[in-house]
BALUM-197952 format. One record per residue (C-alpha): residue in one letter; x, y, z. Coordinates in nm, 2 decimals, decimal comma. Example, Ala and Ser with C-alpha at 12.3 -4.5 7.8 and 13.67 -1.06 7.14 Angstrom:
A / 1,23 / -0,45 / 0,78
S / 1,37 / -0,11 / 0,71
END
This chain:
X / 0,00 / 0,00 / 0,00
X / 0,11 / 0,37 / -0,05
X / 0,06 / 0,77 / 0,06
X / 0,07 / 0,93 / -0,28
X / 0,29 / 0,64 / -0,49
X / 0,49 / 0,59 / -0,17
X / 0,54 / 0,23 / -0,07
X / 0,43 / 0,07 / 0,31
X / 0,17 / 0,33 / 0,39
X / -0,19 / 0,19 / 0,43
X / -0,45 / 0,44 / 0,33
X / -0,81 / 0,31 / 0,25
X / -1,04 / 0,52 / 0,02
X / -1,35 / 0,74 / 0,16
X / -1,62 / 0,55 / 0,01
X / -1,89 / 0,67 / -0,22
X / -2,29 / 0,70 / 0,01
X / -2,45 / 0,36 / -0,12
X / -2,76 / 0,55 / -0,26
X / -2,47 / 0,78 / -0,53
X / -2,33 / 0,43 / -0,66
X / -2,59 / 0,22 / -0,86
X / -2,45 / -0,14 / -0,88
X / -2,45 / -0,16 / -1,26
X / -2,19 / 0,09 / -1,26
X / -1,88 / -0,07 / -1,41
X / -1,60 / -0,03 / -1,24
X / -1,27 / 0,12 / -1,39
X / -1,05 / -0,21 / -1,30
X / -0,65 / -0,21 / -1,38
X / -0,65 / -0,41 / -1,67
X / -0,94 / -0,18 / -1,85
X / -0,68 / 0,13 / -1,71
X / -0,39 / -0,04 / -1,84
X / -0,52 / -0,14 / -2,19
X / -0,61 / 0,30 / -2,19
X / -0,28 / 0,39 / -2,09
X / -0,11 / 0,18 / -2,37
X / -0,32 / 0,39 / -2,59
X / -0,14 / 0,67 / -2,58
X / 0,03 / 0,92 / -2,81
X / 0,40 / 0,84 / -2,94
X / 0,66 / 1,05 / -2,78
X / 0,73 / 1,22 / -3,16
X / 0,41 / 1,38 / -3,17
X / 0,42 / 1,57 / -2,84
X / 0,34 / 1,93 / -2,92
X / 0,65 / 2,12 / -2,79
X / 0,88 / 2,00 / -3,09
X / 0,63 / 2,10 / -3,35
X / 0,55 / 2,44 / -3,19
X / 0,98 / 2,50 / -3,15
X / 1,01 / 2,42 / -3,52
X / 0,73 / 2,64 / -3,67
X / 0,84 / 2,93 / -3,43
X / 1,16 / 2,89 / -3,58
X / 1,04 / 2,82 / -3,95
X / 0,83 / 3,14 / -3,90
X / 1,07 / 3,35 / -3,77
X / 1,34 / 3,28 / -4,05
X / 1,05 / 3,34 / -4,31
X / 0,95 / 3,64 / -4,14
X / 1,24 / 3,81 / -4,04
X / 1,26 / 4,16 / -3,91
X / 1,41 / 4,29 / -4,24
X / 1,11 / 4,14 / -4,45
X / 0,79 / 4,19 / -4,15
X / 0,73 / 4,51 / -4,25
X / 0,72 / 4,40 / -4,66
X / 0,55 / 4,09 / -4,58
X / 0,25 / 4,33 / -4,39
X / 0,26 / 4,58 / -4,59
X / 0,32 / 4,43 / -5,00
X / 0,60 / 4,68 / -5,02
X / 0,88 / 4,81 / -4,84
X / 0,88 / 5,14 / -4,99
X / 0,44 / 5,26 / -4,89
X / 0,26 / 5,02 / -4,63
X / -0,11 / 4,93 / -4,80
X / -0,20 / 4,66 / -4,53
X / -0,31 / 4,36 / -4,64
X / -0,60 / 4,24 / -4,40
X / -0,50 / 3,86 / -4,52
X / -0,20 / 3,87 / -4,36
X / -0,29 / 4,02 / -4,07
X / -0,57 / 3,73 / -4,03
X / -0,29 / 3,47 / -4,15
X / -0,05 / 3,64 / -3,85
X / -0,31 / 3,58 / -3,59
X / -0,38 / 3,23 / -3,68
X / -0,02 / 3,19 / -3,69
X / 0,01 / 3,34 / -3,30
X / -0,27 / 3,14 / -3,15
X / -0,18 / 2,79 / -3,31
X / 0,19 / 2,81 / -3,15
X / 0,06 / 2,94 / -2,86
X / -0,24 / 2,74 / -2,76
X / -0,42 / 2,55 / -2,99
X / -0,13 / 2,27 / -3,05
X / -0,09 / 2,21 / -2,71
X / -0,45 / 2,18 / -2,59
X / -0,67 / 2,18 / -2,95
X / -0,50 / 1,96 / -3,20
X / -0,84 / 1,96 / -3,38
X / -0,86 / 2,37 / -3,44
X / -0,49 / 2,37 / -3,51
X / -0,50 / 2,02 / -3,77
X / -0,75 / 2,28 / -3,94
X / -0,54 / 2,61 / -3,91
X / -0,18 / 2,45 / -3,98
X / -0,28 / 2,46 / -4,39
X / -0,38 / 2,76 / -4,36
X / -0,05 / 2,88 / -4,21
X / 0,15 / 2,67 / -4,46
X / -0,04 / 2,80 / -4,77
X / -0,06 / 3,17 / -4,63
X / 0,34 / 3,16 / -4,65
X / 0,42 / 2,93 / -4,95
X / 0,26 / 3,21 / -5,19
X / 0,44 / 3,50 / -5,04
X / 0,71 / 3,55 / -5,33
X / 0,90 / 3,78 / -5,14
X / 1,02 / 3,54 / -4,86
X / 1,28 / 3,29 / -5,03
X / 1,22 / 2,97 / -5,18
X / 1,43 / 2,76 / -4,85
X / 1,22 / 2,93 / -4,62
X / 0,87 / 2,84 / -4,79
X / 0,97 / 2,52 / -4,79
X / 1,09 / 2,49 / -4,41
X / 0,76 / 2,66 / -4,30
X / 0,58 / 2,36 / -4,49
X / 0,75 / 2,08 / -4,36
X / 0,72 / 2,19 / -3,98
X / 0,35 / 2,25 / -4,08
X / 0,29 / 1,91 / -4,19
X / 0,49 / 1,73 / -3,88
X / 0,30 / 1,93 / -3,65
X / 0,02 / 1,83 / -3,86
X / 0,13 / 1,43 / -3,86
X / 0,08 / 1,54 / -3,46
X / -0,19 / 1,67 / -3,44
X / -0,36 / 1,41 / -3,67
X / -0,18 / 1,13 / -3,45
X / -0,35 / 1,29 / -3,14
X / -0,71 / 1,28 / -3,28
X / -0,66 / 0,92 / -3,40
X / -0,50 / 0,82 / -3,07
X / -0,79 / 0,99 / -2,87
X / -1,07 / 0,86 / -3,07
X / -0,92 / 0,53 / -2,96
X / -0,88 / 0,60 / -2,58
X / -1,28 / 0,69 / -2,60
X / -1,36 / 0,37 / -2,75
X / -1,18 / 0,17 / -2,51
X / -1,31 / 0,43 / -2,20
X / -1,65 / 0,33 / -2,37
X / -1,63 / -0,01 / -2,41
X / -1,52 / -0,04 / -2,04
X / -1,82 / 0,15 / -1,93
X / -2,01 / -0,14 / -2,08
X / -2,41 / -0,02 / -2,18
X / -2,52 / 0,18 / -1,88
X / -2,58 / 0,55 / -1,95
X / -2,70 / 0,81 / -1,69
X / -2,80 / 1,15 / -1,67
X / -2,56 / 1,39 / -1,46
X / -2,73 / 1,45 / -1,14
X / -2,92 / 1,81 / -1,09
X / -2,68 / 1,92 / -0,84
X / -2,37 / 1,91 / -1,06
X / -2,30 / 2,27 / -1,26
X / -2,10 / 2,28 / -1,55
X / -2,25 / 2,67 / -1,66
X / -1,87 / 2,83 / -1,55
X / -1,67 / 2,59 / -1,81
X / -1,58 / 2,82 / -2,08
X / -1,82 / 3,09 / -2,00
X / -1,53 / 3,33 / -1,89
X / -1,30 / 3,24 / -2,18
X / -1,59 / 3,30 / -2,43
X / -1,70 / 3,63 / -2,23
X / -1,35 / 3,80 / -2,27
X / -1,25 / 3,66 / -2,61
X / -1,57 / 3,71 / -2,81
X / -1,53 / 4,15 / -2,72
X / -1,18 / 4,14 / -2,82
X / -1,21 / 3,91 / -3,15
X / -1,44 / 4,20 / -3,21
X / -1,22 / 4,45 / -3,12
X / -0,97 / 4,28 / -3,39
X / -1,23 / 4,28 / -3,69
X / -1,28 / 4,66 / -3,63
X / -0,86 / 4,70 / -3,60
X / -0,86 / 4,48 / -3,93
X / -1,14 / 4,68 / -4,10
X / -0,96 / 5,01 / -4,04
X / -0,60 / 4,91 / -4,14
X / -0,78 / 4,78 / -4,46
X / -0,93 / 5,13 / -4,51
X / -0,66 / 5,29 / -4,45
X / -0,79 / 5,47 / -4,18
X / -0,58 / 5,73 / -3,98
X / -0,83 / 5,76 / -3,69
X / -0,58 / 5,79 / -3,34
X / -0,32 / 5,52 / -3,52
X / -0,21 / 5,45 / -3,88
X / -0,30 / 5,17 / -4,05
X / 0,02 / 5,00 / -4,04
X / -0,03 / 5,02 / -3,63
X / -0,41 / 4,93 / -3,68
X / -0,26 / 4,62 / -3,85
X / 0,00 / 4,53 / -3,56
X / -0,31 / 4,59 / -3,32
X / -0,52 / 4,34 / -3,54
X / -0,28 / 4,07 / -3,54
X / -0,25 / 4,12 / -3,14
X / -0,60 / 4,11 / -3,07
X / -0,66 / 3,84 / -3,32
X / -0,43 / 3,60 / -3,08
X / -0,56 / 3,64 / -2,76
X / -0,96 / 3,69 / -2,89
X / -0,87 / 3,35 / -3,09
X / -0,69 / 3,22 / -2,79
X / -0,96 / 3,25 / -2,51
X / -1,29 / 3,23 / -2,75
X / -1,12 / 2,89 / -2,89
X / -1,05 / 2,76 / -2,53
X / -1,40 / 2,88 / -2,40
X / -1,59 / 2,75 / -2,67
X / -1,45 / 2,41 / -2,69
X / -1,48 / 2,38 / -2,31
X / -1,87 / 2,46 / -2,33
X / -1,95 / 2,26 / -2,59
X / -1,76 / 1,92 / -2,45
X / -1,99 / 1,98 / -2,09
X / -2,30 / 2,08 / -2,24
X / -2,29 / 1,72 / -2,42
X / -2,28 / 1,57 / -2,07
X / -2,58 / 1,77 / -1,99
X / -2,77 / 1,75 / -2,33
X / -2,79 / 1,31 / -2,30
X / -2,72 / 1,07 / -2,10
X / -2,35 / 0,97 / -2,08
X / -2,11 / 0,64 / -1,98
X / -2,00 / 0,61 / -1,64
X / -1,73 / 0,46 / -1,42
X / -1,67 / 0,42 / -1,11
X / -1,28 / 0,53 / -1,03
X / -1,10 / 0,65 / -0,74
X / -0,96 / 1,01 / -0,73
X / -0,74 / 1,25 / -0,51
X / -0,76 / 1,60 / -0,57
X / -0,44 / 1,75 / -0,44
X / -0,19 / 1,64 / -0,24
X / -0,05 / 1,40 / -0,55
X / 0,11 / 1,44 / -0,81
X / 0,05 / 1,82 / -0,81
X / -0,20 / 1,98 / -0,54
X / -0,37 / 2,23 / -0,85
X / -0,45 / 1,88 / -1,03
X / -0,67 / 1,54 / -0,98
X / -0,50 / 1,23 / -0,97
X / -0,77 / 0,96 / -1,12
X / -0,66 / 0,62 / -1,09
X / -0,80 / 0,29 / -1,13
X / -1,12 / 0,15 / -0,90
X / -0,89 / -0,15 / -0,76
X / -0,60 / 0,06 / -0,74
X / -0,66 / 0,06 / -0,37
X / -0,35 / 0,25 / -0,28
X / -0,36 / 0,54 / -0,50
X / -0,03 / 0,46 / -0,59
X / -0,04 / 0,51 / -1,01
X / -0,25 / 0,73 / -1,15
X / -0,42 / 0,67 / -1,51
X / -0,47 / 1,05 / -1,62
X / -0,47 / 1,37 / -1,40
X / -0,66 / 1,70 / -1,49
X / -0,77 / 2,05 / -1,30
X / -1,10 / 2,06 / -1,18
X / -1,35 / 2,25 / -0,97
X / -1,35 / 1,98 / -0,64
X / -1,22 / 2,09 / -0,36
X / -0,83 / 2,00 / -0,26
X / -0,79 / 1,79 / 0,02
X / -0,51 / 1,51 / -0,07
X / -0,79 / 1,26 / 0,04
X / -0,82 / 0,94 / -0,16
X / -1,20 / 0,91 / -0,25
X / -1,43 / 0,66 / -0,43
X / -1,59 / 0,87 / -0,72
X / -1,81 / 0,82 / -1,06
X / -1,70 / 0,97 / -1,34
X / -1,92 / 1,09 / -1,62
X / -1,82 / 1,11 / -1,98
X / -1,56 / 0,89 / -2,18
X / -1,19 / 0,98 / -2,05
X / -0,94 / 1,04 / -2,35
X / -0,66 / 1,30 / -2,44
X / -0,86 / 1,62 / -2,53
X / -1,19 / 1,53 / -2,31
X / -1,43 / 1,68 / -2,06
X / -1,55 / 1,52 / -1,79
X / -1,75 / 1,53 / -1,48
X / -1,66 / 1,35 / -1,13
X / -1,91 / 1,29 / -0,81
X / -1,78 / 1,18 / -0,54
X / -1,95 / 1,17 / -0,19
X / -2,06 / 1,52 / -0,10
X / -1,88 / 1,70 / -0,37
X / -1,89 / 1,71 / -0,74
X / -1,67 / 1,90 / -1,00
X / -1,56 / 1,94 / -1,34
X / -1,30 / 1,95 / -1,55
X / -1,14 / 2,28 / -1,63
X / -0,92 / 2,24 / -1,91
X / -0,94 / 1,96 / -2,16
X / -0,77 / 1,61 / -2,04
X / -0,43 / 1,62 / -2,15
X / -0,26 / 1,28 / -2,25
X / 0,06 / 1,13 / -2,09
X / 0,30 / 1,04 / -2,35
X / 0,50 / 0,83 / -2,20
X / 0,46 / 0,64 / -1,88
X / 0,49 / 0,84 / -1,57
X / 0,82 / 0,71 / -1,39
X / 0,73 / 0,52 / -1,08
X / 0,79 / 0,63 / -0,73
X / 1,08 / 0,50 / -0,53
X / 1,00 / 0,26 / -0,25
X / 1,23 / 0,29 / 0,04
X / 1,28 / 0,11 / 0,33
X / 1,42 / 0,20 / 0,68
X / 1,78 / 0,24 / 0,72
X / 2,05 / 0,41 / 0,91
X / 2,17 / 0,70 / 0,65
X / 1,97 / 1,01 / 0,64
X / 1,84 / 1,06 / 0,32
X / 1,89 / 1,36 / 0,10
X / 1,75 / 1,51 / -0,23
X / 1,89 / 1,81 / -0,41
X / 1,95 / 1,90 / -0,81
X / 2,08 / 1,62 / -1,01
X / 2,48 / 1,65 / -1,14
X / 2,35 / 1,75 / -1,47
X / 2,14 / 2,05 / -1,35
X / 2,39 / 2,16 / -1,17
X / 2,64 / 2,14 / -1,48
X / 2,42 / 2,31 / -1,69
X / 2,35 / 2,63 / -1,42
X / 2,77 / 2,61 / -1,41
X / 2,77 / 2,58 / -1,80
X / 2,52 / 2,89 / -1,83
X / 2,79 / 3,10 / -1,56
X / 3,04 / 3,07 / -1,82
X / 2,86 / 3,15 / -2,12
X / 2,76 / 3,49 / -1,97
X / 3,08 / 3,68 / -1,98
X / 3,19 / 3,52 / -2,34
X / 2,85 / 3,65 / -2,41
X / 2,95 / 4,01 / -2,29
X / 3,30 / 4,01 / -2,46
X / 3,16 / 3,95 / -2,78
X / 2,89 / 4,18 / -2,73
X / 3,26 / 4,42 / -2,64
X / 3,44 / 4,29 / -2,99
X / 3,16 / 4,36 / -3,19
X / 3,07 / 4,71 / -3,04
X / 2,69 / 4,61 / -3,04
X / 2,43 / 4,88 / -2,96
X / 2,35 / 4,96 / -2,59
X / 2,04 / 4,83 / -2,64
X / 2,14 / 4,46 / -2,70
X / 2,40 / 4,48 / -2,36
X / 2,13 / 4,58 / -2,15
X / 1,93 / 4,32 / -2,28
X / 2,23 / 4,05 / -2,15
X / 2,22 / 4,29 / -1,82
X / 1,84 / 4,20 / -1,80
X / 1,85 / 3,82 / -1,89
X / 2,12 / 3,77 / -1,58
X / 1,95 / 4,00 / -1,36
X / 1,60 / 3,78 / -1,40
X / 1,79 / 3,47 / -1,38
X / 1,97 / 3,52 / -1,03
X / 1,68 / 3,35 / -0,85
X / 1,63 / 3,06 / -1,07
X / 2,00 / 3,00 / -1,09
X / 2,03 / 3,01 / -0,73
X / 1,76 / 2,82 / -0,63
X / 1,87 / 2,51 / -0,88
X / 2,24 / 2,55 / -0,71
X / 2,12 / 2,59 / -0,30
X / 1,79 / 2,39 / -0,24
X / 1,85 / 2,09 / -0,05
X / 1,61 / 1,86 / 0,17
X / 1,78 / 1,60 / 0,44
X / 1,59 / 1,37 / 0,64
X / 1,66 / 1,19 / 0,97
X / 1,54 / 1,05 / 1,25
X / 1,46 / 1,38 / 1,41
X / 1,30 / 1,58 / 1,14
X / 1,37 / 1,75 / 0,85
X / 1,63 / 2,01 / 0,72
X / 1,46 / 2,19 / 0,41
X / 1,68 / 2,42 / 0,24
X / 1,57 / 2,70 / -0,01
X / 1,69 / 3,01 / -0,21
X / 1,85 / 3,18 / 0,02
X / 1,69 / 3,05 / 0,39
X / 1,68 / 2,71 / 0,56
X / 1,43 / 2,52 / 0,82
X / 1,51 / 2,28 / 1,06
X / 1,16 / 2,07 / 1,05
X / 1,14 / 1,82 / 1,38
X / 0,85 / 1,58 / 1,27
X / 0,64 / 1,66 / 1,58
X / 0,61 / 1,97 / 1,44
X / 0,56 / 1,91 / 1,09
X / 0,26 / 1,98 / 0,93
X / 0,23 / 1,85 / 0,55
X / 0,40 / 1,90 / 0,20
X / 0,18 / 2,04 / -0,11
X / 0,35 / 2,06 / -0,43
X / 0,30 / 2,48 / -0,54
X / 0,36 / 2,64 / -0,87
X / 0,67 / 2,46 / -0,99
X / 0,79 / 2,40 / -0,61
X / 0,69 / 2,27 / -0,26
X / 0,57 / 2,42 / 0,09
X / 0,66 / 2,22 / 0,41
X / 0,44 / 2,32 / 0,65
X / 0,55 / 2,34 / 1,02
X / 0,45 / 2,45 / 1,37
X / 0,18 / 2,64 / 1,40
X / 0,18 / 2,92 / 1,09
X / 0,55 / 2,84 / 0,95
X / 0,64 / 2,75 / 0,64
X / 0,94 / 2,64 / 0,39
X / 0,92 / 2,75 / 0,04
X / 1,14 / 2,59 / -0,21
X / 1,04 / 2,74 / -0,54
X / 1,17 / 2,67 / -0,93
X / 1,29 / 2,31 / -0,84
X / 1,01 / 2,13 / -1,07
X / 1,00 / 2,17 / -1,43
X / 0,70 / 2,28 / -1,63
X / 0,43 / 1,96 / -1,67
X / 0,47 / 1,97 / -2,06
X / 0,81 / 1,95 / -1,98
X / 0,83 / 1,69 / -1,70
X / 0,62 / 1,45 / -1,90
X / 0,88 / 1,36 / -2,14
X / 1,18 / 1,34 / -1,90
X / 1,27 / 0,95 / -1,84
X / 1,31 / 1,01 / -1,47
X / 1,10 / 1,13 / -1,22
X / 1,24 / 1,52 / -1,09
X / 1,44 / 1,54 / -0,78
X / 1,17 / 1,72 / -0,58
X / 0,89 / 1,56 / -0,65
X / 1,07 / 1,26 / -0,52
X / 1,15 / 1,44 / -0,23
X / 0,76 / 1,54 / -0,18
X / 0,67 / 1,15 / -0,21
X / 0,92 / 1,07 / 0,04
X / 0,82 / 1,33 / 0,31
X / 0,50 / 1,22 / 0,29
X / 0,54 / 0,83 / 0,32
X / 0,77 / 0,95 / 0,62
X / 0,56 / 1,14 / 0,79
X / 0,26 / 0,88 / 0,77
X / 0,47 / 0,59 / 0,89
X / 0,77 / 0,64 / 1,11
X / 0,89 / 0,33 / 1,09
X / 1,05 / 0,41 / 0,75
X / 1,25 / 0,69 / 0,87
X / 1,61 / 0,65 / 0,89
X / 1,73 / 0,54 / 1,24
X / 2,04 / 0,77 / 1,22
X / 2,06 / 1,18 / 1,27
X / 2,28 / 1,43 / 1,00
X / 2,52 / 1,66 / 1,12
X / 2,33 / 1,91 / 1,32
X / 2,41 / 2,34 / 1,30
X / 2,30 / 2,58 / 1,58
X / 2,17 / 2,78 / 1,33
X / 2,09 / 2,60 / 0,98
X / 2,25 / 2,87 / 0,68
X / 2,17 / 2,83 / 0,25
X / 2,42 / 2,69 / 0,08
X / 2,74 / 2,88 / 0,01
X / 2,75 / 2,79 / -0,38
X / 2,39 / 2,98 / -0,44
X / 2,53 / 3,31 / -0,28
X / 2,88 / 3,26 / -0,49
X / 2,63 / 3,28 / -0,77
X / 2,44 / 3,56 / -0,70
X / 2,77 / 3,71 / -0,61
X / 2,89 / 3,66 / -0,94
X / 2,54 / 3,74 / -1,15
X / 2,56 / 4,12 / -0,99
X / 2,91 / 4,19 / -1,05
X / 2,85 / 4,07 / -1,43
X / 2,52 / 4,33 / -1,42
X / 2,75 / 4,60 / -1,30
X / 3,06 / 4,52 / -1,53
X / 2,79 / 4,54 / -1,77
X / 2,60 / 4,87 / -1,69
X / 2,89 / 5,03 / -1,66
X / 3,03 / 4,96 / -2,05
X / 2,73 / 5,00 / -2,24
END
């Protein structure tokens, strides 16, 4: 049995009331789970190397030296062409959204972005041609997506057997995509009136070049939120128009694999211990592992609805699918050693690696007598990456027999596990809660989601998370020796050394532009 993946915890499921659980509701066994986790997408089509090759594509075929032609037909006169703009703006919202959360708006756009380019004659042959072949692999992606998701419904479906039921009266799906579609729909029309007077020509308080440059803006986000907000409504209000499959699963929302998210994992997966998909929704966050029915057919892409005894939510952005297999937790035993997590040698070499590119950066930049402009740039890059750079380099979490030492940016907290509270995983981080109202931040240790999904191992602090848990629900698994103990714990030295060196690079900097 497990706490959240961890091993040699025993933690049994708050049951669903007998009257919310009809008996011929199938259950969502492992081997049904298992069968829809094999299902999914191949690593190749993940979204962020399709989206880092059109960026790129784009931004050789539409260099700075060739925007203002490609807007404007000419270099000499700007007459905007309200097609481009429009071609711009789908161009904006596809990389930005709709290929990592709508593969089947952006399999419709991606032509549309590949034609729009490939009969510009002023952009050269080579770069045509790159902008068409990153459109069609991000459209072999997209494509791969929708055939992969298709199949996860069938088998969600066919495991759901032939029972179909009405969502109960309580549940309220009315705020899924409401706000999206409330803000975009205003400024979509907000773009069509920028568009219409850059086409015109119109000098009223901007020129139509800048009418144009607003247009394309607007265009993004107004596609962006009205896209989001109206794929959201419609997937709930089929829930709500018909009767839909149901399963019964077990659920924690928060205290998992990240306390903004739902871990949903198999009916017989009595531990919690593997989850089969995880999503935001609207229940309340508790870390509790509950019995629950879920409403609609889980795949990559879907909305769904979950009941569980006294609560009900929904989801709030689409189900995203797990490309690979989600690396499994470590299972520790007792032993004498304290135990310690911090960033891998290859972070660390990389944060060292960075260091030294800085000032090679800056003597070039010398050499070359670049414009101010482009040092103070290099100035702001290492200003905004002191934190991040120290954090990687100084966070550090050791466990003992007496508590916990929890190590941050630039503070550290000695944790004794009487007075320890709980762990939640935060925005790219964790909190340690302790005593009464104290706390231990350690912030910027846990790469993005998209990002942690295709890493083969699972990140150093979510690891450490796991553990504290499992260790602070069982103390027989905590380790029977004590580390090395300080009167008055201190960050590590190497973070300040860092910061250290980041300022005096900012000043050296400053002080040639």
């Amino acid at each position: 049995m497990s706490v959240a993946g961890i091993s040699g915890v025993i933690e049994n499921p708050v049951p669903l009331p007998r009257e919310a659980a009809p008996a011929e509701v199938a259950a969502w066994n492992s081997a049904d789970a298992g069968r829809w986790l094999k299902a999914r997408p191949a690593v190749w089509a993940h979204p962020l190397p399709a989206v880092a090759a059109l960026v790129c594509a784009l931004v050789v075929a539409t260099d700075a030296p060739r925007l203002q032609s490609y807007l404007c037909g000419t270099s000499d006169s700007c007459e905007p062409r309200w097609w481009v703009t429009a071609h711009l703006g789908i161009a904006g919202v596809l990389v930005f959204r709709w290929l990592w959360r709508l593969p089947l708006l952006a399999a419709a756009a991606l032509p549309l972005v590949a034609l729009g380019v490939a009969v510009q004659s002023q952009i050269p042959v080579e770069s045509r041609a790159a902008v068409v072949l990153a459109a069609g692999y991000a459209l072999a992606g997209c494509l791969h997506r929708l055939r992969v998701a298709r199949g996860q419904r069938a088998l969600a479906l066919a495991a759901a057997g032939p029972v179909r039921m009405a969502l109960p009266g309580d549940v309220d799906t009315s705020g899924r995509g409401g706000s999206n579609l409330g803000c975009g729909v205003p400024v979509f029309g907000f773009a069509l009136v920028a568009l219409a007077l850059s086409a015109v020509s119109s000098d009223w308080l901007m020129g139509a070049d800048e009418w144009q440059y607003v247009a394309v803006l607007t265009l993004v986000v107004g596609l962006n939120w009205g896209g989001s907000g109206l794929a959201g409504w419609h997937g709930l209000a089929a829930l709500r128009r018909s009767p839909s499959p149901v399963l019964r699963v077990l659920l924690r929302a928060g205290g998992g694999s990240d306390d903004r998210r739902t871990d949903v994992f198999a009916a017989d997966d009595a531990a919690g211990g593997t989850p089969v998909f995880s999503c935001r929704t609207t229940l309340p966050t508790d870390g509790t592992l509950r019995e629950a029915l879920l409403y609609g057919a889980p795949c990559a892409g879907g909305e769904l609805v979950l009941v569980t005894g006294g609560a009900s939510g929904h989801t709030l952005k689409p189900v995203r699918p797990q490309y690979r297999a989600e690396p499994a937790a470590e299972t520790r035993e007792a032993g004498a050693t304290p135990l310690r997590w911090r960033a891998g040698a290859g972070v660390r070499a990389m944060v060292l690696g960075y260091l030294a590119v800085l000032p090679l950066l800056a003597i070039g930049l010398r050499l070359y007598e670049a414009e101010s402009r482009y040092v103070h740039g290099l100035a702001l890059l290492v200003a905004v990456s002191i934190m991040p750079l120290v954090t990687l380099l100084n966070w550090e979490v050791v466990a003992d027999r007496d508590g916990l030492r929890v190590t941050g940016t630039f503070s550290a907290h000695q944790v004794p596990w009487d007075r320890f509270r709980g762990v939640s995983i935060e925005t790219h981080g964790f909190r340690v809660r302790y005593a009464t109202d104290r706390v231990a931040d350690v912030y910027g240790v846990l790469p993005a989601r998209w990002l942690a999904e295709l890493l083969p191992r699972r990140p150093r602090a979510r690891a450490a998370v796991d553990a504290i848990r499992a260790l602070a629900a069982d103390p027989a698994l905590r380790p029977a020796g004590t580390a090395a103990r300080v009167s008055a714990p201190r960050a590590r030295a190497a973070g300040t050394a860092a910061a250290v060196y980041c300022l005096a690079l900012i000043v050296v900097l400053l002080l040639s532009a």
